[in-house]
C-alpha positions as CSV (number, residue, x, y, z in Angstrom):
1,X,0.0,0.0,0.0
2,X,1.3,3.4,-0.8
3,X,1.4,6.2,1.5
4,X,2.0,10.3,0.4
5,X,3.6,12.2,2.4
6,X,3.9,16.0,2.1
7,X,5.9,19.4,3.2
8,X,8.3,18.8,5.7
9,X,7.1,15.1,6.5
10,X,8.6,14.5,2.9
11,X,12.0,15.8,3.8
12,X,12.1,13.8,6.9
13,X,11.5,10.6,4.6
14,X,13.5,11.7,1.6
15,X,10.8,10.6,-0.9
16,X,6.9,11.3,-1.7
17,X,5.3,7.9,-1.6
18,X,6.1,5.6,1.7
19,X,4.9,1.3,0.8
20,X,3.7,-0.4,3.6
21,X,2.8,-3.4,3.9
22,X,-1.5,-3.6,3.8
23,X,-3.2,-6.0,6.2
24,X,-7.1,-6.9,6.4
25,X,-8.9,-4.6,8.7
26,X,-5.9,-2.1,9.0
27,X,-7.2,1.4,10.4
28,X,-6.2,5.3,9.7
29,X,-4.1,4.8,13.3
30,X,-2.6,1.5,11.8
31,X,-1.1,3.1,8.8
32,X,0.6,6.0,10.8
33,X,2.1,3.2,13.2
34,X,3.5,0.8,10.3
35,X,4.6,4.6,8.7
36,X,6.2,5.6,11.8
37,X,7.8,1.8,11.9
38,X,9.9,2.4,8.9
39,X,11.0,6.3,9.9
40,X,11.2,6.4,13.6
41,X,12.2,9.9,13.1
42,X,8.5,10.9,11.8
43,X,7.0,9.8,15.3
44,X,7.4,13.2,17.0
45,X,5.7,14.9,14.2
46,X,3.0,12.7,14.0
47,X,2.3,11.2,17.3
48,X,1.5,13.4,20.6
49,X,3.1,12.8,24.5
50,X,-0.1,10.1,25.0
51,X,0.5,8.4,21.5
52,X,-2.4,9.6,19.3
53,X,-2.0,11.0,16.3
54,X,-1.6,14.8,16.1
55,X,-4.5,17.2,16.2
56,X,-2.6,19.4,13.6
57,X,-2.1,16.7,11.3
58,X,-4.1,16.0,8.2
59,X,-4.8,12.1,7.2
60,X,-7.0,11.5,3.9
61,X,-8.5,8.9,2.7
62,X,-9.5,8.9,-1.1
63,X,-9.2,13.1,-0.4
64,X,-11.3,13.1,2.8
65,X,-10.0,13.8,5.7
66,X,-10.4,11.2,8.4
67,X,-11.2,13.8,11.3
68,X,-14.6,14.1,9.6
69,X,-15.5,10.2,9.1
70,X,-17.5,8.5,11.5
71,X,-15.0,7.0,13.0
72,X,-12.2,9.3,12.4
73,X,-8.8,7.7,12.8
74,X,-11.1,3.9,13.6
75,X,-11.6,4.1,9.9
76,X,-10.6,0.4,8.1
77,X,-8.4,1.3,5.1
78,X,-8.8,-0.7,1.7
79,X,-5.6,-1.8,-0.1
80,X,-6.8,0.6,-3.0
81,X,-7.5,3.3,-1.0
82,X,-5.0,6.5,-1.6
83,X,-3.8,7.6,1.5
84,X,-2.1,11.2,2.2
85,X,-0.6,12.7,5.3
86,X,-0.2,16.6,5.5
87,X,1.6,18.6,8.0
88,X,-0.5,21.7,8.5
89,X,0.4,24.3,6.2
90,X,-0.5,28.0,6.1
91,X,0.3,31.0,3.8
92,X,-0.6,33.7,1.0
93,X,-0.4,36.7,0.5
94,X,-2.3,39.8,2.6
Protein backbone atom coordinates (compact mmCIF):
# COMPACT_ATOMS: atom_id res chain seq x y z
CA UNK A 1 0.00 0.00 0.00
CA UNK A 2 1.34 3.44 -0.82
CA UNK A 3 1.44 6.20 1.54
CA UNK A 4 2.05 10.28 0.38
CA UNK A 5 3.56 12.21 2.44
CA UNK A 6 3.93 16.02 2.08
CA UNK A 7 5.86 19.45 3.17
CA UNK A 8 8.26 18.85 5.72
CA UNK A 9 7.10 15.09 6.52
CA UNK A 10 8.56 14.49 2.88
CA UNK A 11 11.96 15.78 3.80
CA UNK A 12 12.15 13.80 6.86
CA UNK A 13 11.45 10.61 4.56
CA UNK A 14 13.52 11.65 1.57
CA UNK A 15 10.77 10.65 -0.91
CA UNK A 16 6.86 11.34 -1.69
CA UNK A 17 5.26 7.90 -1.60
CA UNK A 18 6.06 5.60 1.69
CA UNK A 19 4.92 1.33 0.76
CA UNK A 20 3.71 -0.35 3.58
CA UNK A 21 2.81 -3.38 3.87
CA UNK A 22 -1.46 -3.61 3.76
CA UNK A 23 -3.16 -6.04 6.22
CA UNK A 24 -7.08 -6.91 6.43
CA UNK A 25 -8.93 -4.56 8.66
CA UNK A 26 -5.95 -2.09 9.02
CA UNK A 27 -7.19 1.42 10.42
CA UNK A 28 -6.16 5.30 9.68
CA UNK A 29 -4.13 4.79 13.27
CA UNK A 30 -2.56 1.50 11.78
CA UNK A 31 -1.12 3.14 8.81
CA UNK A 32 0.55 5.98 10.79
CA UNK A 33 2.05 3.19 13.19
CA UNK A 34 3.47 0.83 10.31
CA UNK A 35 4.61 4.56 8.67
CA UNK A 36 6.23 5.57 11.76
CA UNK A 37 7.76 1.81 11.88
CA UNK A 38 9.92 2.41 8.94
CA UNK A 39 10.95 6.34 9.90
CA UNK A 40 11.23 6.41 13.60
CA UNK A 41 12.16 9.95 13.05
CA UNK A 42 8.45 10.94 11.81
CA UNK A 43 7.02 9.82 15.29
CA UNK A 44 7.44 13.19 16.96
CA UNK A 45 5.67 14.94 14.20
CA UNK A 46 2.97 12.66 13.97
CA UNK A 47 2.34 11.23 17.30
CA UNK A 48 1.51 13.37 20.63
CA UNK A 49 3.13 12.77 24.54
CA UNK A 50 -0.12 10.15 25.04
CA UNK A 51 0.55 8.40 21.51
CA UNK A 52 -2.42 9.58 19.28
CA UNK A 53 -1.99 11.03 16.28
CA UNK A 54 -1.65 14.81 16.12
CA UNK A 55 -4.51 17.17 16.20
CA UNK A 56 -2.57 19.39 13.56
CA UNK A 57 -2.06 16.67 11.32
CA UNK A 58 -4.13 16.00 8.15
CA UNK A 59 -4.83 12.15 7.19
CA UNK A 60 -7.00 11.45 3.94
CA UNK A 61 -8.51 8.92 2.75
CA UNK A 62 -9.53 8.90 -1.06
CA UNK A 63 -9.17 13.10 -0.37
CA UNK A 64 -11.34 13.05 2.75
CA UNK A 65 -10.01 13.76 5.69
CA UNK A 66 -10.38 11.18 8.38
CA UNK A 67 -11.21 13.83 11.25
CA UNK A 68 -14.63 14.06 9.57
CA UNK A 69 -15.47 10.16 9.11
CA UNK A 70 -17.51 8.53 11.48
CA UNK A 71 -14.95 7.03 13.02
CA UNK A 72 -12.24 9.26 12.42
CA UNK A 73 -8.82 7.70 12.75
CA UNK A 74 -11.05 3.94 13.65
CA UNK A 75 -11.59 4.09 9.91
CA UNK A 76 -10.60 0.36 8.13
CA UNK A 77 -8.40 1.31 5.08
CA UNK A 78 -8.85 -0.73 1.73
CA UNK A 79 -5.63 -1.81 -0.13
CA UNK A 80 -6.77 0.60 -3.01
CA UNK A 81 -7.50 3.29 -0.99
CA UNK A 82 -5.01 6.47 -1.63
CA UNK A 83 -3.80 7.62 1.55
CA UNK A 84 -2.13 11.19 2.18
CA UNK A 85 -0.62 12.70 5.32
CA UNK A 86 -0.15 16.63 5.51
CA UNK A 87 1.60 18.64 8.00
CA UNK A 88 -0.52 21.71 8.48
CA UNK A 89 0.41 24.30 6.19
CA UNK A 90 -0.53 28.02 6.13
CA UNK A 91 0.29 31.03 3.78
CA UNK A 92 -0.65 33.66 1.05
CA UNK A 93 -0.42 36.72 0.51
CA UNK A 94 -2.28 39.85 2.59
Amino acid sequence: MKVNVYATLRSIVGKKTIEIDYQPNMTAMDVVHKVVELYPALANELFDPENRFQRHMKFFINGREAEWMDSKMSTVIQPEDKIDIFPPVGGGSR
